[in-house]
C-alpha positions in Angstrom: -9.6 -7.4 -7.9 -11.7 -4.5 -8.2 -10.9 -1.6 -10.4 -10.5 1.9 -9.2 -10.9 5.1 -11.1 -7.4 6.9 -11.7 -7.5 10.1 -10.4 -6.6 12.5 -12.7 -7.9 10.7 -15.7 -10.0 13.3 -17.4 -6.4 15.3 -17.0 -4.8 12.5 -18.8 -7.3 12.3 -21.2 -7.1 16.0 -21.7 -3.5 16.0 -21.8 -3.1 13.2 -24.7 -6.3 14.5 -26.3 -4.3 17.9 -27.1 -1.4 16.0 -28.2 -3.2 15.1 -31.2 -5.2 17.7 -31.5 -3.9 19.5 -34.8 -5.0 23.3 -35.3 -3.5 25.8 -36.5 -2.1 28.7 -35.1 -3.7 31.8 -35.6 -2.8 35.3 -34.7 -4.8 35.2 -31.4 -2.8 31.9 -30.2 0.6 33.8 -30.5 -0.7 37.4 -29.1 -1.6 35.3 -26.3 1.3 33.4 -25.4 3.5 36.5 -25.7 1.6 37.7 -23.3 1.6 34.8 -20.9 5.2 34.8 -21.4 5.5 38.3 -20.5 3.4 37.5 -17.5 5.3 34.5 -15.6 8.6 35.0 -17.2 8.2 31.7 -19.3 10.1 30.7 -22.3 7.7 31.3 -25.6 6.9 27.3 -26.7 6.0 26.9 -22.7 3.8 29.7 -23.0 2.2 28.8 -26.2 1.3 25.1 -24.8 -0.4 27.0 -22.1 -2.6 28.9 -24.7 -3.5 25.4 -26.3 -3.9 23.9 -22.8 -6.5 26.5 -22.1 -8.3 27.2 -25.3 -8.7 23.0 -25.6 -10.4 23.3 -21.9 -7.3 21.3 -19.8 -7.4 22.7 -16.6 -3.5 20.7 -16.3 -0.5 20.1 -18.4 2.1 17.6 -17.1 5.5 19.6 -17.5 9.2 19.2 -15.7 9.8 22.7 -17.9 7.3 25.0 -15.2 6.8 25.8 -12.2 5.7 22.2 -10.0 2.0 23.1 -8.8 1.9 26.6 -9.9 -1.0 28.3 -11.5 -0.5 29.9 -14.7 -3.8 31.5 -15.5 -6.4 28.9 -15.7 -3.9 26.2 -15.9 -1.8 24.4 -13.1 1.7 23.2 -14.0 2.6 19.5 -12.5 5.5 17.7 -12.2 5.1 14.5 -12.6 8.1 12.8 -11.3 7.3 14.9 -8.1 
């Protein structure tokens, strides 16, 4: 049985990567997200992950709390149990 590459696995790895990545949260973070929230009408935590999703270079954050497939700057919402 050969083995196939996952697709999506960098976005996994991305994805988990920023789970335990620990920073913390500046000013510019939190300017940020209230704008983001401002932008697509998002609740301010959702918005925030965004930020983080962004500045740690994920180009896709796993989510049932967005928008299934939308774009939300640089980062595209998915559902997984789409």
């Amino acid at each position: 049985m050969s083995r196939r590459p996952v697709r999506g696995a960098t976005n996994l790895t991305c994805s988990i990567a920023l789970m335990h990545t620990r920073r913390s949260l500046d000013r510019s973070w939190t300017d940020k997200a209230l704008l983001v929230k401002e932008k697509f009408d998002t609740q301010f935590f959702d918005s925030l992950l965004l930020v983080a999703a962004e500045e740690n270079g994920c180009d896709t954050i796993l989510t049932e709390d967005l928008n299934d497939g939308q774009m939300y700057g640089t980062v595209k919402a998915v559902n997984p149990f789409r």
